[in-house]
DSSP file (Angstrom, degrees, kcal/mol; ACC not computed):
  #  RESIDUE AA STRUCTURE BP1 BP2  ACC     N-H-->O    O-->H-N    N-H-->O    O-->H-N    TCO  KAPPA ALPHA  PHI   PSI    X-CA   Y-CA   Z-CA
    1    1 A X              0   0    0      0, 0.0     2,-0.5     0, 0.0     3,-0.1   0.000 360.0 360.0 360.0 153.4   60.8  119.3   65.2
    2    2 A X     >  -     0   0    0      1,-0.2     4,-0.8     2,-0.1     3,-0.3  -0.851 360.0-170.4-139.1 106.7   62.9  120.9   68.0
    3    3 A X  H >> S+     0   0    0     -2,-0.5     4,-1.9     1,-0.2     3,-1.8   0.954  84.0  69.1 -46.4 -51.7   62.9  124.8   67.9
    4    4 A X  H 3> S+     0   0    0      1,-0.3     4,-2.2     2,-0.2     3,-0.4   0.893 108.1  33.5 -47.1 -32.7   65.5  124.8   70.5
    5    5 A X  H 34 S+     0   0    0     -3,-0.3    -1,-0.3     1,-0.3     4,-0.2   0.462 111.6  61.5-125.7   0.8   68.0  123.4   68.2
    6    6 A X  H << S+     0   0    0     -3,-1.8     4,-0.4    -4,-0.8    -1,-0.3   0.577 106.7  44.2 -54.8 -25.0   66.7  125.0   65.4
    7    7 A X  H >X S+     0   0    0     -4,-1.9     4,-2.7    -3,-0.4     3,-1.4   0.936 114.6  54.2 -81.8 -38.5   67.4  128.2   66.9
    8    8 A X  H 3X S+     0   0    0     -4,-2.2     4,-2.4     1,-0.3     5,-0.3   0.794 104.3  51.8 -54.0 -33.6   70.9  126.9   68.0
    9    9 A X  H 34 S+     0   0    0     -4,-0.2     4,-0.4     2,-0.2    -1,-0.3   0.733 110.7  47.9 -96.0   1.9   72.0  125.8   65.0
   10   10 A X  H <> S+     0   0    0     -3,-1.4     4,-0.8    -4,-0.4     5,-0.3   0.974 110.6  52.6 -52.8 -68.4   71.2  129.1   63.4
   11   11 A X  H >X S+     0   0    0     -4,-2.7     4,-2.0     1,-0.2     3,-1.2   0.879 112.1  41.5 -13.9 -65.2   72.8  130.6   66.0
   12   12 A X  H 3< S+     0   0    0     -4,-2.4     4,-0.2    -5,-0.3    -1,-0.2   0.929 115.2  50.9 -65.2 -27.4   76.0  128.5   65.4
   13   13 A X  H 34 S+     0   0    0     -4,-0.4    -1,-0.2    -5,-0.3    -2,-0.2   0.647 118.0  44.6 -85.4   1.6   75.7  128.8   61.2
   14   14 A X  H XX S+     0   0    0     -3,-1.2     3,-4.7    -4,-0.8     2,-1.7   0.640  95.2  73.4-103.6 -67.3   75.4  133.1   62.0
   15   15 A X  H 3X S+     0   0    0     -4,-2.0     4,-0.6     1,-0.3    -2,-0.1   0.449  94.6  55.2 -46.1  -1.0   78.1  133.7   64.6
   16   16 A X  H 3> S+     0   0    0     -2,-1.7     4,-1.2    -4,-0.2    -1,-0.3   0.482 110.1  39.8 -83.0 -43.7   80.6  133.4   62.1
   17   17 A X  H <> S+     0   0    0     -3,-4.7     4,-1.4     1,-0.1    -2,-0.3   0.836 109.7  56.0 -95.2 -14.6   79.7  135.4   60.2
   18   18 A X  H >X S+     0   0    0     -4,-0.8     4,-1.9     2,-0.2     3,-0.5   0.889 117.3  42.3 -87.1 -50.6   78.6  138.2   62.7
   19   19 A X  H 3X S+     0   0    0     -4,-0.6     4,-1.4     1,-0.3     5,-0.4   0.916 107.6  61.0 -90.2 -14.3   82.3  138.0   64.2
   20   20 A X  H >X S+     0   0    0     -4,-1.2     4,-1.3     1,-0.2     3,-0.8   0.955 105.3  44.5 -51.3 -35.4   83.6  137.8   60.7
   21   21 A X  H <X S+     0   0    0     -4,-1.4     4,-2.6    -3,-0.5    -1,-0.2   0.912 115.0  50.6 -73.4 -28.2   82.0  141.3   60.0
   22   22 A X  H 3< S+     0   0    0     -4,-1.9    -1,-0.2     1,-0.2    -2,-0.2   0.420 100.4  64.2 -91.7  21.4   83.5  142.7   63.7
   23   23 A X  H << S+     0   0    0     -4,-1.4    -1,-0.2    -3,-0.8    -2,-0.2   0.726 121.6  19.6 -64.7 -43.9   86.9  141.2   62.6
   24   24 A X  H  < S+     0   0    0     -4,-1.3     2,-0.4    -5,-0.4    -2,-0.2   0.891 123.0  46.5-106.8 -49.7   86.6  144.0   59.8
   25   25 A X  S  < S-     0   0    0     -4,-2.6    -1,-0.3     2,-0.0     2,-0.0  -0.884  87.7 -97.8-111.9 141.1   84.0  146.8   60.9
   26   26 A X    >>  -     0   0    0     -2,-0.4     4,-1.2     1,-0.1     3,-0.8  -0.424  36.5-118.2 -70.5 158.1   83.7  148.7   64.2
   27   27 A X  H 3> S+     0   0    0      1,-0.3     4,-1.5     2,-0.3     5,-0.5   0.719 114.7  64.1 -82.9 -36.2   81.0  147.2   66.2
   28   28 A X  H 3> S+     0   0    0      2,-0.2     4,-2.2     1,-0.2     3,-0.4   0.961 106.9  39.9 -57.4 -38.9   79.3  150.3   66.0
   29   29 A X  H X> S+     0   0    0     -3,-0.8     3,-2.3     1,-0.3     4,-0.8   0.985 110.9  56.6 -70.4 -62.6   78.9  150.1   62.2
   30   30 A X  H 3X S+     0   0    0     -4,-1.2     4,-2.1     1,-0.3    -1,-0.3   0.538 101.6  56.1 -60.7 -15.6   78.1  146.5   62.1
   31   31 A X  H 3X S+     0   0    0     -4,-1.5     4,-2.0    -3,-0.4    -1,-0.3   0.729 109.4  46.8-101.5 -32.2   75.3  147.1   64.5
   32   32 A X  H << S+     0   0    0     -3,-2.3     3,-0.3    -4,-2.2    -2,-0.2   0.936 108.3  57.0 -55.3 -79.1   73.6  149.8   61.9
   33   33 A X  H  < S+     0   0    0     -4,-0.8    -2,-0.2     1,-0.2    -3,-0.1   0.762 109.4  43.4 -21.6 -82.0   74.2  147.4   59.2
   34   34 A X  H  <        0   0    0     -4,-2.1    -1,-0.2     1,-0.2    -2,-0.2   0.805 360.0 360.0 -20.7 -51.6   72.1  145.0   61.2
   35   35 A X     <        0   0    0     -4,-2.0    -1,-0.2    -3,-0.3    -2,-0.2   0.544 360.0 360.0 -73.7 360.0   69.0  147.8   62.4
């Protein structure tokens, strides 16, 4: 197993959807939503 590129390909399969949600909601909300 290779954590690095586990994390990376989280990373890559999340970031899509993270920009999708600041596409739609200010960054401010989306970062509540997260916490």
């Amino acid at each position: 197993m290779q954590p690095l590129l586990t994390v990376s390909e989280t990373i890559t399969r999340l970031l899509p959807r993270f920009l999708f949600l600041l596409h739609f909601f200010p960054p401010e909300l989306t970062f509540k939503m997260l916490k």
